[in-house]
N, C-alpha and C positions, 0 to 999 in steps of 0.2 A: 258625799263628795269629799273625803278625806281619802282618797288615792291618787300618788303623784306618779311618778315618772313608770316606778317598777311595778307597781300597783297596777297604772293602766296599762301597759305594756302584758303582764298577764293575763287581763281582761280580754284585751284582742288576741292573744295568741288563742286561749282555751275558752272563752265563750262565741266569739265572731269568728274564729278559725282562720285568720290575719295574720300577716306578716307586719308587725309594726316597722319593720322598718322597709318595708317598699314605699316609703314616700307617697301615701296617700294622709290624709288627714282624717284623723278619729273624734267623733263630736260625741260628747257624752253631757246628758243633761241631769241635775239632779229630780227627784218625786213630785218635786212644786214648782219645778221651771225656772226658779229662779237665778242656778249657777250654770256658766256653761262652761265647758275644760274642750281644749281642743286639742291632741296628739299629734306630733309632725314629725318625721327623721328627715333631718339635713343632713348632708354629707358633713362629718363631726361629732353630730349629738343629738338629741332629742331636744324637739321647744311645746314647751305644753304653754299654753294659753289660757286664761281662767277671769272669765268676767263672773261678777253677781250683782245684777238688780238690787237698786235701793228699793222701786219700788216697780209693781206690775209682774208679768211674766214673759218667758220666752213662748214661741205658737208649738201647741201642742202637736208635736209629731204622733201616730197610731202608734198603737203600744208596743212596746220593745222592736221598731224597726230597723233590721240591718239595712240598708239601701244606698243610694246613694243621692247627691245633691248636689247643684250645679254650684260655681263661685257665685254667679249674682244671687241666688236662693239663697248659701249661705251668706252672705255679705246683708243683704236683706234683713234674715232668721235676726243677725249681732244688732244693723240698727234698728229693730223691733217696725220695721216696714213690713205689712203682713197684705198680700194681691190676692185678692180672693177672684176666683174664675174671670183670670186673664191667659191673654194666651200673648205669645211672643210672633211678630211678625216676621217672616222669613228673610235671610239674609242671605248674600252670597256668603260663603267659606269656600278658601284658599287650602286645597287639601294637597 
C-alpha cells in the first residue's frame, strides 16, 4: 500500500483498464485488509482517501474483484458493519 496519486492512477489505467479520471471511485485494499485507499477525480484534482485499522480487518472481498459497489455497501465496507444475507426492501425511485 505504498502507491499514492500516480501510482494508483497507473493501476486503474493498465490493470482495471479505467479512466481514473471519470469520477468513479477506485477502492484498493491491502493483503491483510487492514488499509483501505480510495481514488476520486474531482473537477481540479485527485482526493485519495486512506484509512488503516488499529485493530481487526476490512470484509473480505473474492479475490482480485473488479466490480462494482453501491454507497451504502461501501459506507458500510469503512464503518466495518458487515449484513450478511439481507436483502433491501423495494423503494419507489424518482427516475
Amino acid at each position: 500500500m505504498r502507491k499514492g496519486f500516480d501510482g494508483l492512477c497507473g493501476l486503474v489505467d493498465s490493470e482495471l483498464g479505467r479512466v481514473a479520471t471519470s469520477g468513479e471511485v477506485f477502492i484498493f485494499l491491502n493483503r491483510r485488509r487492514t488499509h483501505l485507499k480510495m481514488l476520486h477525480w474531482e473537477p481540479g484534482g485527485f482526493v485519495l482517501y486512506h484509512k488503516r485499522l488499529e485493530s481487526g480487518t476490512f470484509p473480505s472481498p473474492k479475490k482480485h474483484v473488479t466490480g462494482s459497489i453501491s454507497w451504502s455497501e461501501l459506507v458500510l465496507m469503512i464503518e466495518g458493519i458487515q449484513v450478511l444475507k439481507s436483502s433491501r426492501r423495494k423503494r419507489f425511485v424518482l427516475q
